[in-house]
C-alpha positions in Angstrom: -15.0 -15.9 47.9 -17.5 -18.0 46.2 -17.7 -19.7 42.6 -20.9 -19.0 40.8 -21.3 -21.8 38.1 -23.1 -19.5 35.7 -22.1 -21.7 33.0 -23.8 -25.0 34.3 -27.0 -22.2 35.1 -27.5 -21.3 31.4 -26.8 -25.1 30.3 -29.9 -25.7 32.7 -31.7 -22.9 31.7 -31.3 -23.7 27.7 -32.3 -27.4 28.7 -35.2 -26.5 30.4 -36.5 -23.8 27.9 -35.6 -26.8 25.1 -37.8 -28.9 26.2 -40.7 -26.4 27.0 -40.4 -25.6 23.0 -40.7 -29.2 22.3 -43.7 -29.9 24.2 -45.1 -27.2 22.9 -44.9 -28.4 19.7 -42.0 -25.6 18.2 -40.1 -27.7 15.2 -37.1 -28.1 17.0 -35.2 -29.9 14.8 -34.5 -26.2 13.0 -31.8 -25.9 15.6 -30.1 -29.1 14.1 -30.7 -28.0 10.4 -28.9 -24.7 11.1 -26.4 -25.3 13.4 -23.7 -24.7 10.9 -24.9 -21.2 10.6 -25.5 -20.7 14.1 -21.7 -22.0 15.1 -20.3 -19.1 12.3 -22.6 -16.7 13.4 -21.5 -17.2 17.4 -17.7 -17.3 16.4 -18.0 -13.5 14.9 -19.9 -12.0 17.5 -17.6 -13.2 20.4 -14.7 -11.7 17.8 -15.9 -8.4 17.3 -17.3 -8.0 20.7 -13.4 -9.7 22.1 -12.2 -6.2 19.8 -14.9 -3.7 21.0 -13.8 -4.8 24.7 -10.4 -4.8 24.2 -10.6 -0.9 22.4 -12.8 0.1 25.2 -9.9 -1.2 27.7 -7.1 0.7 26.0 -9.2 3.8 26.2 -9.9 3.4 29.6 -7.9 4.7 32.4 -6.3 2.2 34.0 -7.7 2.6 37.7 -10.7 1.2 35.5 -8.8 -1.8 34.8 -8.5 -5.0 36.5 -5.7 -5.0 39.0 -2.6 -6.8 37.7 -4.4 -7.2 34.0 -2.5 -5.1 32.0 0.4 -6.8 31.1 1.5 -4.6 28.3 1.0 -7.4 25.8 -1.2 -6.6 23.1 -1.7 -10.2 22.3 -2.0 -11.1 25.8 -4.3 -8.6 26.7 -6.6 -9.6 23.6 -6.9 -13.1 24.7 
């Protein structure tokens, strides 16, 4: 079984397409100015779409499920 290291992909990716804006001349520096807003704005999407997931699992059957995930922990199985 192999590890795909998606996250170091997208960190190249984001890099890559970074510095394509900023040759091209797209004022970057927005990204700083609103990265207050951005970091809220990520924090409640990954929430509500953590609780969509987690009511789509409990209405699921459970040879849906991950083998050995449901632990019968509501807080447990939310994390």
């Amino acid at each position: 079984m192999s590890f795909c290291l998606a996250g170091f992909i997208a960190f190249v990716i984001s890099v890559l397409v970074f510095l394509l804006l900023a040759l091209l001349g797209v004022p970057v520096h927005i990204v700083y100015r609103k990265l207050l807003a951005l970091a809220v704005t990520s924090a409640v999407f990954s929430y509500i779409f953590a609780l969509g997931l987690y009511a789509k699992s409990l209405l699921a059957d459970n040879t849906a499920l991950a083998e050995g995930g449901n632990t019968g922990e509501n807080v447990i199985g939310f994390l």
